[in-house]
C-alpha positions as a Markdown table, in Angstrom:
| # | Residue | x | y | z |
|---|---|---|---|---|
| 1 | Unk | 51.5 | 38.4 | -11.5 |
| 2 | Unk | 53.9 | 36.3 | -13.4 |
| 3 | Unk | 53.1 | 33.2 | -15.4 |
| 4 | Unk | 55.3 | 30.7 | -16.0 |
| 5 | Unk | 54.8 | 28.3 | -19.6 |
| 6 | Unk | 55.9 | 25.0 | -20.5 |
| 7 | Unk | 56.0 | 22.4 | -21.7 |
| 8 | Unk | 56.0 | 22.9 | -26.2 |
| 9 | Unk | 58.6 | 21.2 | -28.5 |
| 10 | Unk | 58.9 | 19.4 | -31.8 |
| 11 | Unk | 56.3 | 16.7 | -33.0 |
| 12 | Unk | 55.7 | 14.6 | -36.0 |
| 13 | Unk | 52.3 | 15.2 | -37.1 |
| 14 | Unk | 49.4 | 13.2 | -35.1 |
| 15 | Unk | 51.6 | 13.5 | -31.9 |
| 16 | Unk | 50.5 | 14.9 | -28.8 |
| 17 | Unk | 51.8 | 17.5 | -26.3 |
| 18 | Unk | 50.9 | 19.4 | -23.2 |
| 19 | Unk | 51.6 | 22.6 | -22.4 |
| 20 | Unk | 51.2 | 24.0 | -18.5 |
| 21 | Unk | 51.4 | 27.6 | -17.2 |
| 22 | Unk | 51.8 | 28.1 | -13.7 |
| 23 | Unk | 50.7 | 31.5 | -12.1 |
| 24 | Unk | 52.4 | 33.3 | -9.3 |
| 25 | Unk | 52.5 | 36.6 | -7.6 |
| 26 | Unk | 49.7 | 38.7 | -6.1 |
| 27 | Unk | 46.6 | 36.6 | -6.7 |
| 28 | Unk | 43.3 | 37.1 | -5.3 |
| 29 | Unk | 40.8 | 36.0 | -7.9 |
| 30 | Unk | 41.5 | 34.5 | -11.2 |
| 31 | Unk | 38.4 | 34.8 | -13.4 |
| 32 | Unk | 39.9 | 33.7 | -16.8 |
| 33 | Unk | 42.8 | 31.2 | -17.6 |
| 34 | Unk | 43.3 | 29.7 | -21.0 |
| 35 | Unk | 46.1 | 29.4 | -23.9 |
| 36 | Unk | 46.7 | 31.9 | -27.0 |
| 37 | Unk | 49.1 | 31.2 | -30.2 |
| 38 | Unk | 50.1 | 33.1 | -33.0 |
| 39 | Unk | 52.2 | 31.7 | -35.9 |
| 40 | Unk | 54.6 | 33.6 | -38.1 |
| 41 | Unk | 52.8 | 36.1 | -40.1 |
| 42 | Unk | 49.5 | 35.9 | -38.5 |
| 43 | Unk | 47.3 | 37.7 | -35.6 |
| 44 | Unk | 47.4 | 36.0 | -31.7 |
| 45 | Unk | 44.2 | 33.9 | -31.6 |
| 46 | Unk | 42.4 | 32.5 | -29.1 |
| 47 | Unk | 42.8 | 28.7 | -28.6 |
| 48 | Unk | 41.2 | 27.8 | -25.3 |
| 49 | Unk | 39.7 | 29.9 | -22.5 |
| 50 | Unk | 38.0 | 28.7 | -19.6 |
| 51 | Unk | 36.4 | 30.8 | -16.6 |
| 52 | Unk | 35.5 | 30.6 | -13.4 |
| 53 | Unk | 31.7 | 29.7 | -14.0 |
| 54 | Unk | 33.1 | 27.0 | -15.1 |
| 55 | Unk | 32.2 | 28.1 | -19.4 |
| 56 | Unk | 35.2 | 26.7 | -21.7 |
| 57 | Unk | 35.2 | 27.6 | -25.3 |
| 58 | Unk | 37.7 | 26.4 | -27.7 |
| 59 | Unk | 38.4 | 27.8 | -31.2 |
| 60 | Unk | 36.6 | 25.9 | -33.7 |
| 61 | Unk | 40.0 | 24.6 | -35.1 |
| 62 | Unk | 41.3 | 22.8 | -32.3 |
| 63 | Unk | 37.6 | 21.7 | -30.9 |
| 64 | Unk | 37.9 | 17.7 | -30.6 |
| 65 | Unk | 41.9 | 17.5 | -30.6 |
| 66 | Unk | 42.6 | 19.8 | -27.4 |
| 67 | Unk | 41.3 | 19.8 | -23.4 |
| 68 | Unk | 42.0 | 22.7 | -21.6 |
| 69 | Unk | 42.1 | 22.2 | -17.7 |
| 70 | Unk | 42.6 | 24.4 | -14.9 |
| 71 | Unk | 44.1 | 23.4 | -11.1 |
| 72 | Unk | 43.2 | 26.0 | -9.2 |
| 73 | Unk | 44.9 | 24.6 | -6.1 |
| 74 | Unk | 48.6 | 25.1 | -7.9 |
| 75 | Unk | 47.3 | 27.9 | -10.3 |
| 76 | Unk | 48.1 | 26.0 | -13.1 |
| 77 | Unk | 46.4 | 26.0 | -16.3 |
| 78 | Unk | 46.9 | 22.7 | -18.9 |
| 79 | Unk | 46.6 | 22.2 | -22.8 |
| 80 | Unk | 46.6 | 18.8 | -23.7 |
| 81 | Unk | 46.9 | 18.7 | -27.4 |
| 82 | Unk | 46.3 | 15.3 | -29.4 |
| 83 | Unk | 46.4 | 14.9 | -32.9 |
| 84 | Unk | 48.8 | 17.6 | -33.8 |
| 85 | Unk | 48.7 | 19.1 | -37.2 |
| 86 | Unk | 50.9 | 21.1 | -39.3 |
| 87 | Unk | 49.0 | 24.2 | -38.7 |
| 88 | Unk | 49.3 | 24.0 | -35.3 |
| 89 | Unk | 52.5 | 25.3 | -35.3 |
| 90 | Unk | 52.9 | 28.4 | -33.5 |
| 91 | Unk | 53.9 | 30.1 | -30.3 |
| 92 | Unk | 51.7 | 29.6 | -27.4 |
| 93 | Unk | 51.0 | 31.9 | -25.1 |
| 94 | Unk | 48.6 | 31.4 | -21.8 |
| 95 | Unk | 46.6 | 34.3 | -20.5 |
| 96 | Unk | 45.2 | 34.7 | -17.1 |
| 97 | Unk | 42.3 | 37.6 | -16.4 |
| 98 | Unk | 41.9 | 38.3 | -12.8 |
| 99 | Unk | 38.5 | 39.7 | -11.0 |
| 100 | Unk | 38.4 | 43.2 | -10.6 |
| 101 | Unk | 41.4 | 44.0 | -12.8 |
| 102 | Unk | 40.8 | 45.3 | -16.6 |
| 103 | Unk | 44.0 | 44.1 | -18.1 |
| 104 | Unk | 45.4 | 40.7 | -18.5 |
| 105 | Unk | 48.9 | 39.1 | -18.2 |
| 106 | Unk | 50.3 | 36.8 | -20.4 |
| 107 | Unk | 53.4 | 34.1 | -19.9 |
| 108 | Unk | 56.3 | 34.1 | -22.3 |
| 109 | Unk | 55.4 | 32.1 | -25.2 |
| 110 | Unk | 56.2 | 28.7 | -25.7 |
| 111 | Unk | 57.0 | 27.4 | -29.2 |
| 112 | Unk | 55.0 | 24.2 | -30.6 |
| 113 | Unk | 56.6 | 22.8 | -34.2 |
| 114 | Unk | 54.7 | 20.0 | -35.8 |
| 115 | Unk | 56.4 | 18.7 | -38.4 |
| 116 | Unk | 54.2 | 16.7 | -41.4 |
């Protein structure tokens, strides 16, 4: 399974960005596909998640300011992110759980910089 992110950059505070993560390889059953970050000097943390009952819970942080959405004819996962803030910045990383498999695999990081 391989996962594949784009999509971060530089913004000016109050901007907007969307990130995408494609997800290839031996799929059968994605049960979990959402977006992780972790800045410099801090834990990973959970962003976004959504599942295949259709449950999407964001981190009370970014509640309001991002949508996470799923296409699960291209295996793709989105995080639209409006109204950027400073402490936003971080490396994102999306995650995909799969039925039936107790790990989960993550995509490369992709680095979002909002600048004040």
């Amino acid at each position: 399974v391989q996962l594949q992110a784009s999509g971060g950059g530089l913004v000016q505070a109050g901007g907007s960005l969307r990130l995408s993560c494609v997800v290839s390889g031996s799929i059968f059953n994605i049960y979990s596909m959402g977006w992780y970050r972790q800045a410099p000097g801090k834990q990973r943390e959970l962003v976004a998640v959504t599942t295949s009952g259709g449950m999407t819970n964001y981190a009370d942080s970014v509640r309001g300011r991002f949508t996470l959405s799923r296409d699960n004819a291209k295996n793709t996962v989105y995080l639209q992110m409006n109204s950027l803030k400073p402490e936003d910045t971080a490396v994102y990383y999306c995650n995909v759980g799969l039925i039936g498999i107790a790990r989960t695999y993550w995509g490369q990081g992709t680095q979002v910089t909002v600048s004040s």
